[in-house]
C-alpha positions in Angstrom: -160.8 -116.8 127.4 -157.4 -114.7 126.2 -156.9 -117.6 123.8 -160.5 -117.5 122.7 -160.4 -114.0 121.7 -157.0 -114.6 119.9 -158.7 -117.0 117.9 -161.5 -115.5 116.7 -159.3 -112.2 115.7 -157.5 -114.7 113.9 -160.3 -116.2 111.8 -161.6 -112.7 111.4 -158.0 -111.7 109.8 -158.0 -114.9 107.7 -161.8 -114.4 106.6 -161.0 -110.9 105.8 -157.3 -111.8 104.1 -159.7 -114.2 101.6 -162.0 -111.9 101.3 -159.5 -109.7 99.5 -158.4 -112.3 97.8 -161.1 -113.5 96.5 -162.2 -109.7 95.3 -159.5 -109.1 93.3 -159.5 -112.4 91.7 -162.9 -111.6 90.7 -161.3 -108.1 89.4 -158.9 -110.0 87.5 -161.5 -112.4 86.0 -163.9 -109.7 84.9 -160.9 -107.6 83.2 -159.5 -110.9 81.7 -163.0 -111.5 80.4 -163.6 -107.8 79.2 -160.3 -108.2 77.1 -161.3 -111.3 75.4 -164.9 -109.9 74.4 -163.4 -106.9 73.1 -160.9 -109.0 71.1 -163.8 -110.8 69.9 -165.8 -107.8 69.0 -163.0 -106.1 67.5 -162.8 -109.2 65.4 -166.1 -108.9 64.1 -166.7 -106.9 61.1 -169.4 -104.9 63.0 -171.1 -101.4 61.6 -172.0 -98.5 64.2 -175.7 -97.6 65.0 -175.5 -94.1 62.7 -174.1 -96.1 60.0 -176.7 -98.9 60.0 -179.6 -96.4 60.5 -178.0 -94.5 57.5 -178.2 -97.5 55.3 -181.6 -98.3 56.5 -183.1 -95.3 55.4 -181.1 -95.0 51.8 -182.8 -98.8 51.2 -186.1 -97.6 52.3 -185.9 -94.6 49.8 -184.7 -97.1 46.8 -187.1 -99.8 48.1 -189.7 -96.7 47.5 -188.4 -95.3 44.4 -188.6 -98.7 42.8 -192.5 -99.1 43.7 -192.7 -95.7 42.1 -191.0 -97.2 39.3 -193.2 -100.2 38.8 -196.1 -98.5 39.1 -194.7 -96.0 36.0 -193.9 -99.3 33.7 -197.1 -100.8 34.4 -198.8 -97.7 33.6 -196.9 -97.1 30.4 -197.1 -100.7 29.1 -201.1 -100.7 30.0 -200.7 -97.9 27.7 -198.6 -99.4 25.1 -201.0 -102.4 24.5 -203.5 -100.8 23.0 -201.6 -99.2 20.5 -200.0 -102.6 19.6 -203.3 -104.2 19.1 -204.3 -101.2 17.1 -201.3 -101.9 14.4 -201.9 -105.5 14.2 -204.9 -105.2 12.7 -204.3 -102.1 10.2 
C-alpha cells in the first residue's frame, strides 16, 4: 500500500512537472508568435483609424464639391447653347 501511495505522488509530481512545462511552452509560443505578427504588421505600410477617417471625410467633401461642380457646368453650358445658336444664324 506504502508503495502505492509512493507511486501515485509520483505521477502526480510528474503530471504536474509537464503541466508546467507544457504552460510555459505555450507562453513561449504565443510571445514567439506575437513578435512575428508584429514584425509583420510593422512591415506593412498601414494608416491609423484617425488618419483613415480623416481622409475619408476630405474625399467625401471633394467627391461633393465636384457634384456641385458638375451641376454648375451643366447649368452654364445649357445656358451657353442658346446663345450659340442665336449667333449662328445672325
Amino acid at each position: 500500500m506504502q508503495s502505492r501511495n509512493r507511486l501515485l505522488d509520483d505521477l502526480a509530481k510528474v503530471a504536474g512537472s509537464a503541466a508546467g512545462v507544457a504552460a510555459g511552452l505555450k507562453d513561449e509560443v504565443e510571445g514567439r508568435l506575437r513578435q512575428q505578427f508584429e514584425r509583420v504588421l510593422d512591415g506593412l505600410d498601414l494608416v491609423d483609424r484617425d488618419e483613415f477617417e480623416a481622409v475619408k471625410a476630405m474625399a467625401a467633401e471633394a467627391r461633393a464639391e465636384n457634384d456641385r461642380l458638375a451641376a454648375r457646368i451643366a447649368k452654364l453650358e445649357a445656358a451657353a447653347k442658346p446663345r450659340k445658336a442665336a449667333k449662328k444664324s445672325t
